[in-house]
N, C-alpha and C positions, 0 to 999 in steps of 0.2 A: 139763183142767189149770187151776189155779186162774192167774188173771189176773196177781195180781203175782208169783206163782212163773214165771210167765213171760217176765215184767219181769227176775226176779234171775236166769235165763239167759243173756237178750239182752244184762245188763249184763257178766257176768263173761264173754261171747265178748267184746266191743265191748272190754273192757281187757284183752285176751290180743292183739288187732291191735292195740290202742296201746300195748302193749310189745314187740311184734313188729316194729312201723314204727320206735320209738325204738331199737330193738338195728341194726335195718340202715341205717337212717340213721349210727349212729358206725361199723361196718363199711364202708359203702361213700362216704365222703366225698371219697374222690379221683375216685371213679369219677363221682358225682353231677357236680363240677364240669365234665368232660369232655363231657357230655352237653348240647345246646341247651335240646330240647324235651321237659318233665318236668315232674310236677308235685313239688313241696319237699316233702320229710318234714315240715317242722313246719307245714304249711299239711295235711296229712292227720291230723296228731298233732291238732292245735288242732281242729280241726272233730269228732275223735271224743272228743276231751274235750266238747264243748260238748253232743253230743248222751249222753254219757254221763253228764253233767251233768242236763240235762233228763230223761232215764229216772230217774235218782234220786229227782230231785223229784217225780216222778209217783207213787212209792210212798208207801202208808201211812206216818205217821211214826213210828208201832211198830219198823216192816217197817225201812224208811229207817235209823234210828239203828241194833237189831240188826245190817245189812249192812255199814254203814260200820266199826261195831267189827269185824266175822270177816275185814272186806275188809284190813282195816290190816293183819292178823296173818298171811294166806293169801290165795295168789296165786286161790283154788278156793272162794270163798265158797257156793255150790252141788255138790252133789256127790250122782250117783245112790246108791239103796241097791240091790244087787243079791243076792237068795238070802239078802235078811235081814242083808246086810250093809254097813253106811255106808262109802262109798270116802271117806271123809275121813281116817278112825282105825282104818279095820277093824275094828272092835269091830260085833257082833251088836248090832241095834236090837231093841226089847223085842217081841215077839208078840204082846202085848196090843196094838201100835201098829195103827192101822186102816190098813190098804195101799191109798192112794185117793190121787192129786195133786187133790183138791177142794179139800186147806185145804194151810195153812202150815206147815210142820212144821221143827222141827231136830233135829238129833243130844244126846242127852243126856253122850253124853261130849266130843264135839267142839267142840258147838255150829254145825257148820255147817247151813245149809236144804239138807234132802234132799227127795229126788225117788225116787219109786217107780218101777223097770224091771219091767214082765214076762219 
């Protein structure tokens, strides 16, 4: 698999826990206070911002600017194609497309970076 498609995985798991830490954090704040020994949601939030921060910047600036625009608009900036089909739009990817995670690819109707499943 190509390197920075790997990168744009790691990143869209890494802001699915810091939306996940931010959702139970405003769910559990009574229960937080009652507790001694814990670590603070926003000391978990702030630390996966900083390295989701640094994965960003480790991508090309191509790669980089494309991600940040699909990121603003979709929670799913990565999305596999399965049976020839992009999970982003559902829409059939072209079959002239080469079926290989070697290079960078996105969706022509979506626009999201797809990922080939066997």
């Amino acid at each position: 698999m190509h390197p920075q498609l790997e990168i744009l995985l790691e990143l869209q798991d890494l802001k699915a826990q810091k939306r996940e830490l931010e959702e139970a954090a405003e769910e559990h704040v009574h229960d937080i206070e009652k507790k001694v020994f814990q670590v603070q949601p926003e000391d978990a939030v702030a630390h996966l911002e900083a390295k989701i921060e640094e994965m960003e910047n480790s991508l090309d600036p191509e790669i980089e600017g494309r991600y940040r625009r699909i990121a603003d608009r979709s929670a799913r900036p990565v999305v596999p194609v399965l049976n020839g089909i992009c999970y982003g739009c559902f829409m059939a990817v072209p079959t002239a497309m080469t079926r290989t995670n070697e290079q960078i690819r996105w969706c022509e109707h979506c626009g999201s970076f797809i990922y080939f499943v066997d």
